[in-house]
PAKEKOL-78557 format. One record per residue (C-alpha): x, y, z; residue number from 1; chain. Coordinates in Angstrom, 2 decimals. Example, Ala and Ser with C-alpha at 12.3 -4.5 7.8 and 13.67 -1.06 7.14 Angstrom:
<lumbas>
+---------+---------+---------+-----+---+
|      c1 |      c2 |      c3 |   k | c |
+---------+---------+---------+-----+---+
|   12.30 |   -4.50 |    7.80 |   1 | A |
|   13.67 |   -1.06 |    7.14 |   2 | A |
+---------+---------+---------+-----+---+
</lumbas>
This chain:
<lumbas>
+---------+---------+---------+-----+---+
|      c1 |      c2 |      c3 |   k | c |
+---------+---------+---------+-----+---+
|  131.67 |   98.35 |   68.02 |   1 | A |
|  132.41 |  101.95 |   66.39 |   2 | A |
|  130.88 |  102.73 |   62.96 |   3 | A |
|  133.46 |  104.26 |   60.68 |   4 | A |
|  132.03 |  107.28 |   58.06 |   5 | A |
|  132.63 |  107.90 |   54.97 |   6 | A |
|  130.84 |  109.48 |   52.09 |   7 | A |
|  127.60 |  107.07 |   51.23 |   8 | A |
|  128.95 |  104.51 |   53.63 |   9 | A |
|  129.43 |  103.13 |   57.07 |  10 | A |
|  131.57 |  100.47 |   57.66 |  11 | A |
|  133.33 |   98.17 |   60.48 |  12 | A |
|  136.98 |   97.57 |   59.61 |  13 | A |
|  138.85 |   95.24 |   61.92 |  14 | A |
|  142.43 |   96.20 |   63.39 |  15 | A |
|  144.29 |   95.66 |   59.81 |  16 | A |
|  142.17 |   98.05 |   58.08 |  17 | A |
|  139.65 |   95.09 |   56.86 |  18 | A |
|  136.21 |   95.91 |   55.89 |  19 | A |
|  134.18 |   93.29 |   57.93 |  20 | A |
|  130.69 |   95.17 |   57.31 |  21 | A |
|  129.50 |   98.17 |   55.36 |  22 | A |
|  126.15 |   99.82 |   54.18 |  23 | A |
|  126.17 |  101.73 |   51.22 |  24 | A |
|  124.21 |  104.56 |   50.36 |  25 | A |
|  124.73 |  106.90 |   47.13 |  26 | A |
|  123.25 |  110.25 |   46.71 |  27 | A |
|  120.42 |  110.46 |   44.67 |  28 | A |
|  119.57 |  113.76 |   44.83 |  29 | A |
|  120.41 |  116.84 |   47.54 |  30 | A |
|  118.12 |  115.14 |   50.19 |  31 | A |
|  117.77 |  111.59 |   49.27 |  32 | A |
|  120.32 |  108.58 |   49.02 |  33 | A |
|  119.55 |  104.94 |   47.54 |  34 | A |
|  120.37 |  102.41 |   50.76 |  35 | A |
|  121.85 |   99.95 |   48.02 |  36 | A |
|  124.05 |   97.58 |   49.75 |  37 | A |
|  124.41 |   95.70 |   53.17 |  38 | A |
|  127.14 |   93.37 |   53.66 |  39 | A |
|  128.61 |   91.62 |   56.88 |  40 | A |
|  131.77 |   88.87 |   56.78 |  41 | A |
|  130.50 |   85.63 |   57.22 |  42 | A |
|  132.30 |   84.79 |   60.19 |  43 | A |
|  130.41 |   87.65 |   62.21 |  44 | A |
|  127.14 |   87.20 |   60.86 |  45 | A |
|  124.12 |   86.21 |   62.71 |  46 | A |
|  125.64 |   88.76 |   65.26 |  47 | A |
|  123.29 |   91.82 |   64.56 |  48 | A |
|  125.61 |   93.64 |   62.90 |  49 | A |
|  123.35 |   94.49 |   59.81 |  50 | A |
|  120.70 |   95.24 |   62.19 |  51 | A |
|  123.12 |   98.02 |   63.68 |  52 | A |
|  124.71 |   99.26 |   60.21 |  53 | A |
|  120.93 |  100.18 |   59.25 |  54 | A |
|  120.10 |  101.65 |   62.48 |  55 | A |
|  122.82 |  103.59 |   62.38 |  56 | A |
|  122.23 |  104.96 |   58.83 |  57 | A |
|  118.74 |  105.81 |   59.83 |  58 | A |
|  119.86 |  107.62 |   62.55 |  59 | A |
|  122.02 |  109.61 |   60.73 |  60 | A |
|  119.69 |  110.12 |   57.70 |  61 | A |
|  116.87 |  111.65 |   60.22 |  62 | A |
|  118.90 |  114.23 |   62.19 |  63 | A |
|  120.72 |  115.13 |   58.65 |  64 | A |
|  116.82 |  115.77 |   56.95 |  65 | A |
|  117.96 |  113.24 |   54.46 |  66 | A |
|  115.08 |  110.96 |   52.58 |  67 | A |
|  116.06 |  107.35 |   51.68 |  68 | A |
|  115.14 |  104.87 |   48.93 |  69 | A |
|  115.92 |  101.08 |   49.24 |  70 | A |
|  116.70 |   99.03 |   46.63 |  71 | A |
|  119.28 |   96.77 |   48.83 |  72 | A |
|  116.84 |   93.14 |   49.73 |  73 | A |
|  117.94 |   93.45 |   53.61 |  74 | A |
|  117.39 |   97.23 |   54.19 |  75 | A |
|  113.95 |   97.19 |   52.53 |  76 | A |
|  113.01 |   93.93 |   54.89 |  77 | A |
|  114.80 |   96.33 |   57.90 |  78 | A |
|  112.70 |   99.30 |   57.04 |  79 | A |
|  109.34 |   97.03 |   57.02 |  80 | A |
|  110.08 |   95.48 |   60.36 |  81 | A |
|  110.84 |   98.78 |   61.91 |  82 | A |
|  108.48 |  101.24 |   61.05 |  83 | A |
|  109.38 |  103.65 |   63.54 |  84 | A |
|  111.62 |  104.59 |   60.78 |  85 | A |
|  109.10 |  104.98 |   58.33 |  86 | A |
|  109.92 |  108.89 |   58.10 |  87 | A |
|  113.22 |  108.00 |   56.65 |  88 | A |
|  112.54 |  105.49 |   53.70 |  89 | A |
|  109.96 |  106.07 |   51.34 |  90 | A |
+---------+---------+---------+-----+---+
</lumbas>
């Protein structure tokens, strides 16, 4: 599975071009975003996608020194049950 990148999102597109998942996260200032939106296709959820999309984004945020906020239900549960990551969301 490869993570595509753009600005304040990562998606999954299948081989049409069709977003099947995507995390969103605007900028909220220079070094903080708002996590504000996770969504996977129903046919592939239950897969762990979401899981990955966040990781991912966490990832990223951490070796960029970026700060996150999460107002999106599934990324605020994520953050809680992986608090490893605590240095990332606030």
């Amino acid at each position: 599975m490869e993570f595509k990148y753009e600005k304040d999102r990562i998606y999954l597109e299948n081989e049409k071009g069709q977003c099947l998942a995507e995390v969103t996260f605007p900028q909220i200032s220079n070094k903080e975003v708002n996590i504000n939106h996770t969504y996977v296709t129903p046919s592939l959820r239950g897969q762990g996608i979401a899981d990955n999309l966040v990781r991912e984004l966490a990832l990223y945020l951490r070796k960029n020194n970026v700060k996150a906020m999460a107002t999106c239900s599934y990324a605020i549960d994520w953050f809680e049950n992986n608090p490893e990551f605590k240095d990332v969301c606030r």
